[in-house]
BADORO-951958 format. One record per residue: x, y, z of N, C-alpha, C in turn; residue number from 1; residue in one letter. Coordinates in steps of 0.001 Angstrom, whole numbers, plus 500000, padded with zeros to 6 digits. Each point is the difference from the previous one (the first is absolute). Layout:
N
SITE     n.X     n.Y     n.Z    ca.X    ca.Y    ca.Z     c.X     c.Y     c.Z  lumdo  rolum
SITE       X       Y       Z       X       Y       Z       X       Y       Z    NUM      a
...
END
This chain:
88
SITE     n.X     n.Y     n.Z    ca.X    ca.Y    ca.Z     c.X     c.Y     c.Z  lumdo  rolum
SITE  855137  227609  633498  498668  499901  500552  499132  501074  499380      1      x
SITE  498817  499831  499603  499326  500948  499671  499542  500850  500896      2      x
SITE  499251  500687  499236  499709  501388  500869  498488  499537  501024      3      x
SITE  499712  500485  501294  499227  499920  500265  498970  500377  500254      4      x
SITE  498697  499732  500041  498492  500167  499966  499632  500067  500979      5      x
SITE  499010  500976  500384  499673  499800  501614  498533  499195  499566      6      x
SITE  499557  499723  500684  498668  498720  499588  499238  500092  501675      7      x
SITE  498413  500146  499272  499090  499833  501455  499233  498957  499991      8      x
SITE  500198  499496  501169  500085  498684  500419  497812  500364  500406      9      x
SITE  499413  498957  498972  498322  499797  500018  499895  499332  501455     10      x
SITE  498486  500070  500120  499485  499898  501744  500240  498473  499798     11      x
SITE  500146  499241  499251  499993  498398  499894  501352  499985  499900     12      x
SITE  501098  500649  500221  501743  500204  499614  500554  499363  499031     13      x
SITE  498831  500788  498954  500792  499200  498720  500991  501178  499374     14      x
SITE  500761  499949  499217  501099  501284  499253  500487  499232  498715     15      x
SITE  499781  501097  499270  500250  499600  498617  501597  500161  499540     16      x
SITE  500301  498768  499523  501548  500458  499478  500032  500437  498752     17      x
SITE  501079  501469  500184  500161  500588  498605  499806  499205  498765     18      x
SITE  499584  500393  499029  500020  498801  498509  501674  500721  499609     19      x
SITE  500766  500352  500284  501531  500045  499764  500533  498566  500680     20      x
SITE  499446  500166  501076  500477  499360  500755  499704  498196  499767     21      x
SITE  498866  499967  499589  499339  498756  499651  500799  499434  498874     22      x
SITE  500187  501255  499178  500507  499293  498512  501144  499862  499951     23      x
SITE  500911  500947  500999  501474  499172  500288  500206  498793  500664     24      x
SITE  498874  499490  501194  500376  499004  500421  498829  498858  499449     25      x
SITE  499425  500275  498761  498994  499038  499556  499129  499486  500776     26      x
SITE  499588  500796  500951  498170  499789  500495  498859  500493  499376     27      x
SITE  499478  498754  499760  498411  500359  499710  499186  500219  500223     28      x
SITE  498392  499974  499530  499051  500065  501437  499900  498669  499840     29      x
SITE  499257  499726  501097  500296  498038  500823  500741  499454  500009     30      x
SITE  501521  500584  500105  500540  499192  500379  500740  499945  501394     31      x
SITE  500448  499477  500862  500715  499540  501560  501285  500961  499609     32      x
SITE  499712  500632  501501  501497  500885  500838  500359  499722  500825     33      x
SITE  500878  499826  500616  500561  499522  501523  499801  501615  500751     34      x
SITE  499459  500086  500810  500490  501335  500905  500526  499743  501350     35      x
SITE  500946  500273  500633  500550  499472  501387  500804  501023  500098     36      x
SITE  500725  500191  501343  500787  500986  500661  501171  499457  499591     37      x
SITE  500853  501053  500145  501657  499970  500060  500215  501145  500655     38      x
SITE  500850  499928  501018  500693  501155  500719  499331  501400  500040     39      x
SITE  498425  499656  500477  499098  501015  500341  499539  500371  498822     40      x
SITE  499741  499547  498844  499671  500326  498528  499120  499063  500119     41      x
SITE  499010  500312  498696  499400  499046  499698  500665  499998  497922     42      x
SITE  499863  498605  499752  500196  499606  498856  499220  499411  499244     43      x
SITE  500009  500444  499099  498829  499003  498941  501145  499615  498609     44      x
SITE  499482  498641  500002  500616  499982  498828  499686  498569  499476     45      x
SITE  500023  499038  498554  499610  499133  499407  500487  498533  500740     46      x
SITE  498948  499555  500135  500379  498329  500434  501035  499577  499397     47      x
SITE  500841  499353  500065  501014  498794  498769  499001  498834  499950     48      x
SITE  499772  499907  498198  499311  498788  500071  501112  498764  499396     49      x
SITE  499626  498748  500088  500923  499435  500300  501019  499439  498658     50      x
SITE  499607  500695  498735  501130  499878  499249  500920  500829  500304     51      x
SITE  500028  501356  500581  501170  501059  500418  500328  499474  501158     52      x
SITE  499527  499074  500859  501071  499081  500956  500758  499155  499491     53      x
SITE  499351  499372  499158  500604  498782  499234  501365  500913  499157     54      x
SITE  499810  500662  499197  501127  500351  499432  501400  501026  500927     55      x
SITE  499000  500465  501335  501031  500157  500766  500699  498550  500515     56      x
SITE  499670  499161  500202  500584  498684  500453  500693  499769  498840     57      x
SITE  500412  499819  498863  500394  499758  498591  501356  500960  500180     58      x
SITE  499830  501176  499955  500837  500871  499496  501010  499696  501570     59      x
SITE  499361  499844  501472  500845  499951  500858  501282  498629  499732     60      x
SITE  498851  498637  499281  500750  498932  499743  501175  500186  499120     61      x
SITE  499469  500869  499240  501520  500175  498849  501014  500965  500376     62      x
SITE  499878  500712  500870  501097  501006  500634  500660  498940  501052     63      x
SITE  499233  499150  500437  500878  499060  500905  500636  498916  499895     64      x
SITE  499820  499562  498703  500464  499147  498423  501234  500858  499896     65      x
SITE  500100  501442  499156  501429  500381  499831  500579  499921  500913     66      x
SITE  499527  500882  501263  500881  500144  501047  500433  498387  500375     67      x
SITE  500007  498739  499988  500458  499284  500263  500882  499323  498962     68      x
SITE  500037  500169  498850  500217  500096  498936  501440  500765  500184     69      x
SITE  499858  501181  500578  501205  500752  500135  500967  499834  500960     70      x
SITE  499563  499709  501275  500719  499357  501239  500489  498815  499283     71      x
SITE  499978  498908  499565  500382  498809  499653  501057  500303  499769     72      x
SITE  500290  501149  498222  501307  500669  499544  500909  500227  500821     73      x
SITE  499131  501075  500656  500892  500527  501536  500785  499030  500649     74      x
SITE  499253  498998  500273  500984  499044  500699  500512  499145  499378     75      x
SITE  499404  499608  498814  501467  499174  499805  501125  501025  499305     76      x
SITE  499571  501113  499684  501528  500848  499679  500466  500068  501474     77      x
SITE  499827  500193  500847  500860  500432  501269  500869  498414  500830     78      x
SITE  498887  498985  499370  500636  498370  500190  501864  499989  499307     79      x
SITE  499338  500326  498406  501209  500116  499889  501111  501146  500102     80      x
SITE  499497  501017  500499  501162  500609  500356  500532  500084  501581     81      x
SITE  499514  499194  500566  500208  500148  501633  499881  498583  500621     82      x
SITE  499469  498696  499239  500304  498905  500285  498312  499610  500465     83      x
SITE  500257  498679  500744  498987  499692  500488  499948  500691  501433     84      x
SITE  498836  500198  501195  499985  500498  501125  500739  498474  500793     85      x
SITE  500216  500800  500885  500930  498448  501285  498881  499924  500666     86      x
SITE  500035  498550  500371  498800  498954  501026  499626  500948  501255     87      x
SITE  499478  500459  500585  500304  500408  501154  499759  499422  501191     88      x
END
């Protein structure tokens, strides 16, 4: 985490974010921040626009592609070493 800035908050409560801070998390001027609470904090930080959802949905699809991919192995190696399961 970087280091922090103390910042005074203008009679309209606006506060400027560090330009360290901007240029690590790529804010510009005009562009949208989310600010909302978490556990008595407040947070600011960049919308997801919806290609970084989209490729989170992508990357989740293909981790759940191997992983099934890998269970399959799993079981049919354990098919054949332990048989089929009994009816119950």
């Amino acid at each position: 985490m970087a280091e922090s800035e103390r910042r005074t908050v203008g009679q309209r409560g606006q506060v400027t974010i560090p330009k360290a801070l901007r240029e690590q998390f790529g804010i510009e001027g005009g562009d949208d921040v989310v600010i909302r609470e978490e556990a008595g904090r407040l947070v600011i930080e960049r919308p997801m626009n919806r290609e970084e959802v989209a490729e989170g949905y992508r990357q989740r699809g293909e981790q759940t592609r191997e992983l099934a991919s890998e269970l399959e192995g799993v079981s049919t190696e354990a098919d054949e070493h332990l048989g089929d399961a009994p009816e119950w």
